[in-house]
SEMIPA-966689 format. One record per residue (C-alpha): residue number from 1; residue in one letter; chain; x, y, z. Coordinates in steps of 0.2 Angstrom, whole numbers. Example, Ala and Ser with C-alpha at 12.3 -4.5 7.8 and 13.67 -1.06 7.14 Angstrom:
2
<site num="1" residu="A" chaine="A" x="62" y="-22" z="39"/>
<site num="2" residu="S" chaine="A" x="68" y="-5" z="36"/>
END
This chain:
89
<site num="1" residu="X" chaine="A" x="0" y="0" z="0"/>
<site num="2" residu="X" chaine="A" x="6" y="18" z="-5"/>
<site num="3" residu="X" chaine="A" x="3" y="34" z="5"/>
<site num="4" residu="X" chaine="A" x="5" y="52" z="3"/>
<site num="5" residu="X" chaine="A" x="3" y="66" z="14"/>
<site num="6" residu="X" chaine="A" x="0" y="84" z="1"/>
<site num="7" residu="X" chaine="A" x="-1" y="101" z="8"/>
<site num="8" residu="X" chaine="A" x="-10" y="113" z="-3"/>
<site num="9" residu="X" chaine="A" x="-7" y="132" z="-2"/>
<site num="10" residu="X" chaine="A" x="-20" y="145" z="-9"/>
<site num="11" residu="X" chaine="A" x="-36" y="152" z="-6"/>
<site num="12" residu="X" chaine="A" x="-42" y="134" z="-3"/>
<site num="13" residu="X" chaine="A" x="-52" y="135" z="14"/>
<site num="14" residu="X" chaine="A" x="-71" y="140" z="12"/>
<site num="15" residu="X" chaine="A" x="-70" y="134" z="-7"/>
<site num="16" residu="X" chaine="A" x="-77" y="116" z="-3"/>
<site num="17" residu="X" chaine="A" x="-59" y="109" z="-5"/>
<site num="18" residu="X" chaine="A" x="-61" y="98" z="7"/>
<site num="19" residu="X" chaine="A" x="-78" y="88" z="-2"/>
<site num="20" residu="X" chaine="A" x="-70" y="89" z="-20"/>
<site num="21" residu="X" chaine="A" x="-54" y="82" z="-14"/>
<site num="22" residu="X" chaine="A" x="-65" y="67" z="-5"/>
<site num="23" residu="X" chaine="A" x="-75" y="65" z="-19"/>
<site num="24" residu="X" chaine="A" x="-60" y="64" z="-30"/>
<site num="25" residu="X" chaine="A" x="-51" y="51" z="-18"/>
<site num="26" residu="X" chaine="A" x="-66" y="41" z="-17"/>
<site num="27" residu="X" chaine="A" x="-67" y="39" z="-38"/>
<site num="28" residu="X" chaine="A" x="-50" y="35" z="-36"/>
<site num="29" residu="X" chaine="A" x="-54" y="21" z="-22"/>
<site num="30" residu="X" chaine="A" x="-42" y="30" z="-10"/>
<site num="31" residu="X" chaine="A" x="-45" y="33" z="9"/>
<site num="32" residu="X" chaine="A" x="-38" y="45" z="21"/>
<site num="33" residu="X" chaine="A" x="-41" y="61" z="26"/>
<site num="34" residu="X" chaine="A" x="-44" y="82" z="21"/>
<site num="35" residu="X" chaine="A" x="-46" y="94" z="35"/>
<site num="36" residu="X" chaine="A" x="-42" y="112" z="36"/>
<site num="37" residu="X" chaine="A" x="-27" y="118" z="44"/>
<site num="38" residu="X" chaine="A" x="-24" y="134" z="56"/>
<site num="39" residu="X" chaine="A" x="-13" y="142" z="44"/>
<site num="40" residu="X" chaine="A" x="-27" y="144" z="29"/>
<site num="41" residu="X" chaine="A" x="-18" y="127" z="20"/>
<site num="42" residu="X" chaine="A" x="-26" y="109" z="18"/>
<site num="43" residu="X" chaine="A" x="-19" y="93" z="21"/>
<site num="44" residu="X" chaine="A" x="-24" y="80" z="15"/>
<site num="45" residu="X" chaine="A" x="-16" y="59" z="16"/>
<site num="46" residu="X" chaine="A" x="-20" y="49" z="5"/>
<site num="47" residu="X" chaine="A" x="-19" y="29" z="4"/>
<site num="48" residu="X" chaine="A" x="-20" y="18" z="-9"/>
<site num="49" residu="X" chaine="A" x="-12" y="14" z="-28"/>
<site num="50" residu="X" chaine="A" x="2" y="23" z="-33"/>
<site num="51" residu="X" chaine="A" x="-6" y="30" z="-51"/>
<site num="52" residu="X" chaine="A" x="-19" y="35" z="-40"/>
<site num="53" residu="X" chaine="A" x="-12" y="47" z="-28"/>
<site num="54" residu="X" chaine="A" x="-2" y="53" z="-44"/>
<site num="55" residu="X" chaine="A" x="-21" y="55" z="-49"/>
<site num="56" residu="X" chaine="A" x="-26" y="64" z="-35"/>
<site num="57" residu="X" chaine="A" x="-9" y="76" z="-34"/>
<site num="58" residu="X" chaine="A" x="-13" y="82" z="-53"/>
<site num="59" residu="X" chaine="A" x="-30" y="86" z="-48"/>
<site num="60" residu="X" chaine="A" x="-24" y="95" z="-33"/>
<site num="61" residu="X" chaine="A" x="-14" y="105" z="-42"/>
<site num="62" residu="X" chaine="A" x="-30" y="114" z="-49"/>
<site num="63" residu="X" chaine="A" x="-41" y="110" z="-35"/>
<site num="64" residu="X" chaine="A" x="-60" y="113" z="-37"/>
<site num="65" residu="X" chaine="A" x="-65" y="128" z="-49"/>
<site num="66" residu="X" chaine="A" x="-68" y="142" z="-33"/>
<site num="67" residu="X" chaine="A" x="-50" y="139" z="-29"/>
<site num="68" residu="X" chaine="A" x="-34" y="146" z="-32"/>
<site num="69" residu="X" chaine="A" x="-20" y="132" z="-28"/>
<site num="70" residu="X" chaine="A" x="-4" y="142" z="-26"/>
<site num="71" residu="X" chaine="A" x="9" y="132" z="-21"/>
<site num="72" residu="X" chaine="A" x="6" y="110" z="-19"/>
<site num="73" residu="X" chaine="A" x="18" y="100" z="-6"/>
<site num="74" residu="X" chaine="A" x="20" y="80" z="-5"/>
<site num="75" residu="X" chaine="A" x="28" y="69" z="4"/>
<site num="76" residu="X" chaine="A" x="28" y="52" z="4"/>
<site num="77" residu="X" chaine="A" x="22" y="44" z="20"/>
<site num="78" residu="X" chaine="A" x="24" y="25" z="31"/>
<site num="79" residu="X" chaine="A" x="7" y="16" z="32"/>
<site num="80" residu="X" chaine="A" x="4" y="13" z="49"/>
<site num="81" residu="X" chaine="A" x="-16" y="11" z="50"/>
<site num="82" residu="X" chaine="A" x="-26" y="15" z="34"/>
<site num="83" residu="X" chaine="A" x="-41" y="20" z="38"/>
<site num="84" residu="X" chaine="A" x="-56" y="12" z="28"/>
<site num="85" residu="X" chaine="A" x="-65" y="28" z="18"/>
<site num="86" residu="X" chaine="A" x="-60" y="46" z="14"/>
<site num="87" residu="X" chaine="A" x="-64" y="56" z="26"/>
<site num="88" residu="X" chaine="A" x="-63" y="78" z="29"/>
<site num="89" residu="X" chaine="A" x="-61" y="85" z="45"/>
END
């Protein structure tokens, strides 16, 4: 199993980035996670198929149409417990 952790940077809180990024994992049969962090950026981990997180990274790069994605961090992560859907926080 493959896991990524992406920061994305922008104006992507209060632009339903967190619901486009879960319906996008969840077309792409990845779990994990999207929740809004205190410094106006959204994280989100992603578990699942390789070409799928590079799936989900290219559509992060865009992000929803209200969003303005201005800078796209990832790292690739150890699977400890992978949770069983895709959840936002």
């Amino acid at each position: 199993m493959n896991a990524a952790r992406f920061v994305v940077r922008g104006r992507v809180q209060g632009v339903f980035f967190r619901a486009s990024t879960r319906e996008q994992a969840v077309g792409l049969k990845l779990t994990g996670h999207a929740r809004n962090m205190i410094d106006g950026s959204v994280e989100v981990v992603a578990y699942g198929d390789a070409t799928a997180l590079d799936q989900l990274e290219a559509w992060l790069h865009d992000g929803p149409p209200t969003a303005q994605v201005e800078e796209l961090y990832r790292e690739e992560i150890t699977v400890h417990d992978v949770p069983g859907d895709f959840l936002t926080k």
